[in-house]
C-alpha positions as CSV (number, residue, x, y, z in Angstrom):
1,X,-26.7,-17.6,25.6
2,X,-23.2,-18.0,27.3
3,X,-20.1,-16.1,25.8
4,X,-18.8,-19.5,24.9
5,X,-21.6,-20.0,22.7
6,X,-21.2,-16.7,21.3
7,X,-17.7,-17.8,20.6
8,X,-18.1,-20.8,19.1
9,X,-20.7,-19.5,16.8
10,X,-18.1,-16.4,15.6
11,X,-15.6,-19.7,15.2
12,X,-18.1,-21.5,13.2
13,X,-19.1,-18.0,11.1
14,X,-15.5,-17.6,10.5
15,X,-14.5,-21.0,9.6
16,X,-17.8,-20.9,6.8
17,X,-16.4,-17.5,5.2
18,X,-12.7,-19.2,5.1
19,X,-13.7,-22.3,3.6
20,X,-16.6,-21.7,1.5
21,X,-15.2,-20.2,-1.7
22,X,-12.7,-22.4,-1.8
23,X,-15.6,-25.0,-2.1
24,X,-17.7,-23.1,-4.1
25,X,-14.8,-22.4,-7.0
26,X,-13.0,-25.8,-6.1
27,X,-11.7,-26.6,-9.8
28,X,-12.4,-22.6,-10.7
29,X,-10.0,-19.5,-10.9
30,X,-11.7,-17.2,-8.1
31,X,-13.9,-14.2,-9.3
32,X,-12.3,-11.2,-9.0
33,X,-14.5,-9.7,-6.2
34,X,-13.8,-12.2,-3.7
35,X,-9.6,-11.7,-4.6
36,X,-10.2,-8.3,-3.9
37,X,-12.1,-8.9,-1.2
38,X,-9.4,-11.5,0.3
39,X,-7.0,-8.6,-0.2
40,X,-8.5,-6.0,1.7
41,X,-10.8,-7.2,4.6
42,X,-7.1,-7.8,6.9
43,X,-6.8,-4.2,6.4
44,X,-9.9,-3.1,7.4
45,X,-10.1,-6.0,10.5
46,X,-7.1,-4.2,11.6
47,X,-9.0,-1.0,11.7
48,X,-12.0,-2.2,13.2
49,X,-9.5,-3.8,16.3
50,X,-8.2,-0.2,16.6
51,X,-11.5,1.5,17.0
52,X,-12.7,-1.8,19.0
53,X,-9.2,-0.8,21.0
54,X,-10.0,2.5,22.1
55,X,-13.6,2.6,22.5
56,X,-13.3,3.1,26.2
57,X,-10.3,4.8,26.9
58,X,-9.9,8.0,29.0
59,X,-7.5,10.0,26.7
60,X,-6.9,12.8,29.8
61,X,-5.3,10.0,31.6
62,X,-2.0,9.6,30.7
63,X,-1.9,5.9,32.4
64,X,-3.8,4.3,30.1
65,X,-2.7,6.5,27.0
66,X,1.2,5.8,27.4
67,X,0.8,1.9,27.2
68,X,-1.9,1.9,24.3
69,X,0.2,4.6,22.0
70,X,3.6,2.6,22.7
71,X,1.5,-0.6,22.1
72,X,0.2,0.9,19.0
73,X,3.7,2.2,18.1
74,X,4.7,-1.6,18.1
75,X,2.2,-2.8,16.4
76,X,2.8,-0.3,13.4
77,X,6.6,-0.9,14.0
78,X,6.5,-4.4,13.7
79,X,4.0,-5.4,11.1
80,X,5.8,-2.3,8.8
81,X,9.0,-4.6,8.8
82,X,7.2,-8.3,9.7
83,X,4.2,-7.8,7.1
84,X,2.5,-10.2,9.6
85,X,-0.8,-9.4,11.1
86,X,-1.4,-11.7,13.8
87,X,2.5,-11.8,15.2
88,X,2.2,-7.9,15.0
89,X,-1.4,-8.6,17.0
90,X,0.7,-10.4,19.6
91,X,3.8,-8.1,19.8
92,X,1.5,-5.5,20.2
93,X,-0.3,-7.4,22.8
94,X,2.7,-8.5,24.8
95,X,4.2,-4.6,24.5
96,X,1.2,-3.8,26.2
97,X,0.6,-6.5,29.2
98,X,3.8,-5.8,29.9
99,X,3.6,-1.9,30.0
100,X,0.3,-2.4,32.2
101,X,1.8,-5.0,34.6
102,X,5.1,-3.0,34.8
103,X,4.4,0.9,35.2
């Protein structure tokens, strides 16, 4: 299989878990499992793309620790005062193409 295939299928897995209690309990208050459940998992996503982050990187090397931890430090920073995941995702992101491009 290609990567696009892998990607499309994640796509299609994600879209599935998104959609499907909403069509499940379409007239119905949600259970509260699955509010729970909508609660937490962007916590713990966040903490899985940490780990996922720094799986492979040489901590004795100062090159690639200085942009992660000020990459990291924006991330905190930003979602701290933006409570949003995904533009903190992309701050981070940009902090950290630019400290790689730059230094």
């Amino acid at each position: 299989m290609t990567e696009m295939t892998y990607i499309f299928i994640a796509g299609i897995i994600t879209i599935i878990a998104r959609f499907l209690p909403r069509i499940i309990f379409r007239n119905r208050e949600l259970p509260g499992f699955i509010v729970y459940l909508g609660e937490k998992l962007p916590y713990s996503l966040m903490g899985l793309l940490v780990v996922f982050c720094i799986r492979g990187v040489d901590f004795t090397n100062k090159a690639e620790v200085l942009p992660l931890a000020l990459a990291f430090a924006g991330i905190i920073l930003s979602f701290k005062f933006l409570k949003n995941f995904l533009l903190s995702i992309f701050i981070g992101t940009g902090i950290y193409m630019a400290l790689i491009h730059f230094i």
